[in-house]
N, C-alpha and C positions, 0 to 999 in steps of 0.2 A: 051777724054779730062780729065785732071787730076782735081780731086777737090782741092780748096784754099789752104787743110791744108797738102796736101800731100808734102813732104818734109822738114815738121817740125821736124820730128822725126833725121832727121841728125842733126840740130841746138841745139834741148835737149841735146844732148849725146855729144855736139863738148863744150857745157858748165860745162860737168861734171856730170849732171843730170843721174839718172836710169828713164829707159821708159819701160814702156810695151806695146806692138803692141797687141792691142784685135784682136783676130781674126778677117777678113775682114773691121778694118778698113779706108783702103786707097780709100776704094767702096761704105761705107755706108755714109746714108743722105738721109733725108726725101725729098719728090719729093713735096711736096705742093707748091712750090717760089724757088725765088732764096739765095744763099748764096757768098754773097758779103763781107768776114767781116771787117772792117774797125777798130773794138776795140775788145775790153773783158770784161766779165763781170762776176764776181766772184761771187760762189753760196755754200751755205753747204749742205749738202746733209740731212739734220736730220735724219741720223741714230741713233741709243743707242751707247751710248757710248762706246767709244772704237774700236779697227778695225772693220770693216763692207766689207768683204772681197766678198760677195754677190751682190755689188751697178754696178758692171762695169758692170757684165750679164743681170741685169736687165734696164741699162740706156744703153746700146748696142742694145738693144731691140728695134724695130722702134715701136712698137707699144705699148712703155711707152713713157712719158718726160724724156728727157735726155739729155746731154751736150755732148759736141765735145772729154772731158777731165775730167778725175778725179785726184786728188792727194792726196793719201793715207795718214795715219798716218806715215807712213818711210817714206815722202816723193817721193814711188815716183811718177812716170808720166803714167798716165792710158790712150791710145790714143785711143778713141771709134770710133771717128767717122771722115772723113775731110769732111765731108760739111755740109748741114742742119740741125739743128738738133730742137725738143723744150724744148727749159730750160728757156725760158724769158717772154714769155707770154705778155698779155698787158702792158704797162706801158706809162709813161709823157716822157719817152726821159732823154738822160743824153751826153751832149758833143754830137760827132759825131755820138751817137745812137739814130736814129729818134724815136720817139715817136712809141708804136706798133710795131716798127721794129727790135727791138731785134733778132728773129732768123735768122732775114736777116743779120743782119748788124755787129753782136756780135758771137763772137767764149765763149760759154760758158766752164767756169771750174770750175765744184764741186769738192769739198774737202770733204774729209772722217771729217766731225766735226757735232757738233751739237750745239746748244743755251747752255749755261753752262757749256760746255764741257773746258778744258786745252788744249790750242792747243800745240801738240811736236813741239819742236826748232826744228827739223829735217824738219819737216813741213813747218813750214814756211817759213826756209830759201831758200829752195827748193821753194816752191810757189812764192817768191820774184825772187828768180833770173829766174825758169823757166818764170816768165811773161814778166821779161826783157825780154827772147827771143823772145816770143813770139810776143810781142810789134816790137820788131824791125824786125820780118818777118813779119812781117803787115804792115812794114813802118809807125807805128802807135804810139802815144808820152802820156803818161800815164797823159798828164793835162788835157785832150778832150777825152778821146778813154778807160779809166781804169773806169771803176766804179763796185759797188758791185751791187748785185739783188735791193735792197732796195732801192737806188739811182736810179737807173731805173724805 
C-alpha cells in the first residue's frame, strides 16, 4: 500500500516547482501511529544562516525529528519522507489539526530559514505556491488545515 504522500512529487513538478526525490523516500515513515494528513504545517529548521545543505540527511533519518519536506534557500522541494514522520510534537490543536496530533494529522515542511534570518523571494514564492499544491492534494483549504509550528 502506498503511503499518503506518494504522488506528490508529480503535482510539485506539473506546478513548475524543482523537487528532489531523497533517497527512499516514497518508503519512509516512522511506524509509531498512523499518518492520516489532513493539513500542513510549516516549520524552520534553525539552522545558521544561509544554505544548510546537510538538513535533508539528517531529518531523512528516522531516528532524528524530521518532517515529510524541506524547502531550501533556491526554493526548492526536498521530499523525505511520504508518511509518518516527527516534526510537530505536542501541541493545543490548530483547525483540522487535533491537539497532540500533529504527526498524525499534518504533513510537516521545514524550510532552510532561521529566527532573523532574510527569507529569498525564490523561497517563498516556491513555498507559497508548492503549499497550494499540496493543500489541494490533501483536498485540504488553507482556513482550517495551514498553520505554522507556533500556532500549533
Amino acid at each position: 500500500m502506498a503511503l499518503p504522500l506518494v504522488g506528490l512529487d508529480i503535482a510539485l513538478r506539473a506546478a513548475g516547482l524543482i523537487v528532489v526525490e531523497y533517497d527512499g523516500w516514497r518508503t519512509r515513515g516512522q511506524t509509531d501511529g498512523p499518518f492520516r494528513p489532513v493539513g500542513v504545517m510549516w516549520h524552520h529548521d534553525a539552522s545558521l544562516f544561509g544554505p544548510s545543505p546537510g538538513v535533508p540527511a539528517m531529518m531523512a533519518n528516522l531516528k532524528n525529528n524530521g518532517a515529510q519536506i524541506w524547502v531550501d534557500t533556491f526554493g526548492r522541494w526536498w521530499l523525505l519522507a511520504a508518511g509518518r514522520m516527527w516534526h510537530a510534537g505536542v501541541g493545543t490543536g490548530w483547525g483540522k489539526i487535533a491537539a497532540n496530533r500533529g504527526n498524525e494529522l499534518a504533513v510537516g515542511i521545514e524550510t532552510d530559514h532561521t529566527t532573523g534570518e532574510s527569507w529569498p523571494s525564490v523561497q517563498l514564492h516556491s513555498l507559497r505556491v508548492g503549499t497550494r499544491v499540496l493543500l489541494k492534494f490533501l483536498g485540504a483549504s488553507p482556513h482550517d488545515a495551514l498553520c505554522g509550528h507556533k500556532e500549533y
